[in-house]
N, C-alpha and C positions, 0 to 999 in steps of 0.2 A: 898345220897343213897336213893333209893326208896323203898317205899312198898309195896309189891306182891299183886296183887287183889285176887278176890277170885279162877276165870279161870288160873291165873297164881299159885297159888298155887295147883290146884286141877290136871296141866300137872304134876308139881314136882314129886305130892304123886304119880301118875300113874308111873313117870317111876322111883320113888325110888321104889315102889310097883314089876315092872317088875324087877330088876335089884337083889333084895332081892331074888325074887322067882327063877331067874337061878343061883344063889350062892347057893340057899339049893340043887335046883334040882342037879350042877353039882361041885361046890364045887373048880371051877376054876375060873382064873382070864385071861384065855388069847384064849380063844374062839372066835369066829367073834357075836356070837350072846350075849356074858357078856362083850363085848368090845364095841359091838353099844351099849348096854342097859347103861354102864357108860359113854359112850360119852353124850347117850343122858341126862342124871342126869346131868352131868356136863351145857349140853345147856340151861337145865329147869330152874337151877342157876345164871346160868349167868345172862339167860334174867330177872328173876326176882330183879336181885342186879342192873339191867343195866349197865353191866361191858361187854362193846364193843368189847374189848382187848380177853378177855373169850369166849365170843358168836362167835368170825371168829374163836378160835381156835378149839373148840366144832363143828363147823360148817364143818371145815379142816376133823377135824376126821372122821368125818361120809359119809364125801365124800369117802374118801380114802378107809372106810370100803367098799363101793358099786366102783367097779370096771369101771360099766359104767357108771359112773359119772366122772369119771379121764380125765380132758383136759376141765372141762367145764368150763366157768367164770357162774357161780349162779348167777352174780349179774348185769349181763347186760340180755337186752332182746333177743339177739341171744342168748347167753350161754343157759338161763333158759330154752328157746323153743326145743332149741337143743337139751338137757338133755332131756325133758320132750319126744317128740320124741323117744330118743333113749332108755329111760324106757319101752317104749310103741311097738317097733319094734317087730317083730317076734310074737306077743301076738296075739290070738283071737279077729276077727272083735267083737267089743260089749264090750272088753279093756277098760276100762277107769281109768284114773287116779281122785281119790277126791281129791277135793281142797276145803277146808273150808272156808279160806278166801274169795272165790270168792262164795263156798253156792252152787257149781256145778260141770261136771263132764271136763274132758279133754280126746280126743280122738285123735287118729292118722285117718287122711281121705287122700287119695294118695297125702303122703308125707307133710302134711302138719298139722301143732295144728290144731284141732277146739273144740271149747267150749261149751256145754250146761247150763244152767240153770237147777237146782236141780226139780225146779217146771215143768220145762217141760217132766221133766222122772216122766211118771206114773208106779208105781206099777213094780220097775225097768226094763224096756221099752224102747226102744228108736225104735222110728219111719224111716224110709228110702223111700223115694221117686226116683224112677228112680236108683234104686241102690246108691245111697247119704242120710248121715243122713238128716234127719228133722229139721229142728227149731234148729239146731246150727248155730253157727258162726265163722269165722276164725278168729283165733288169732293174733293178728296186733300189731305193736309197740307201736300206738296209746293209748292205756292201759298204758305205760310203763313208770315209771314217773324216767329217768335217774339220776336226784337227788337225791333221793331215794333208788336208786337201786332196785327196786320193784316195783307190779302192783297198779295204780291207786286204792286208795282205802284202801288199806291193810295198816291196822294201823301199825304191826311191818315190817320192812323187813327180818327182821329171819324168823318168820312164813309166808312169802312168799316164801321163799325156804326151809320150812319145807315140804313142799308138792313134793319136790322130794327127801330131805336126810330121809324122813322117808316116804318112798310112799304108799300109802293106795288104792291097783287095786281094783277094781268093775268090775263083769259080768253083762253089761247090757243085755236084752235080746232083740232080735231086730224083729221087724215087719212090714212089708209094711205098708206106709199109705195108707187109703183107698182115 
């Protein structure tokens, strides 16, 4: 069994923190919003015990809670893309989904992922050129480390599809580049 570092202990307290606070607020237990918040405590758990078995089922739950997530595999790079996409559809151009792991922003551009870098958005910002964002890039397989089930880089594979079972939108604001 492992021990929790200190960023894994500090998700915990956040979502035992969240999960406390819609018990006082509402005093139920079968809400969509006290039913994410103990799935998510359950996930916090899990990943901190590294109990595998726990983290897909924590994982299950939170899909199922978000409706357009139903049909996706998380754990391949169509699935993830697709999902990510389909979070992202119908939303205002300037949309973006955070992704912490990766440190930057994910956009829908016609019909397709693309990715920025957190440093390249000033002053929340994003640049377009010829009607096309700026200084992003398309999302490729190439990232995708099938082993894994996750993107290059991302040290857990849970919190690589934490970034769509617990999605965190951003309005970026958008400006010609000159």
């Amino acid at each position: 069994m492992q021990t929790p570092d200190q960023p894994t202990l500090a998700r915990i307290d956040t979502a035992f923190d969240k999960l406390n606070s819609l018990l006082d607020a509402r005093g139920v237990l079968d809400d969509e919003p006290t039913l994410r918040a103990a799935a998510q405590l359950r996930l916090e758990i899990a990943r901190a015990m590294g109990q595998s078995d726990r983290v897909s089922a924590a994982e299950e739950t939170l899909q199922e809670l978000n409706p357009i997530l139903l049909g996706f595999d998380l754990r391949t790079f169509s699935g993830w893309t697709s999902a990510a996409l389909a979070l992202l559809k119908g939303s205002a151009p300037g949309t973006a989904l955070w992704d912490p792991t990766f440190d930057g922003y994910l956009l829908a551009e016609d019909g397709f992922l693309v990715a920025i870098d957190a440093s390249d958005v000033q002053n929340g910002q994003i640049r377009t050129l010829d009607g096309q964002y700026d200084d992003v890039h398309q999302v490729d397989s190439s990232a995708w480390d099938s082993g894994r089930e996750t993107w290059d880089g991302c040290t857990d594979p849970s919190l690589g599809r934490d970034v769509l079972l617990n999605p965190k939108f951003v309005e970026l604001e958008i400006i010609p580049a000159d």
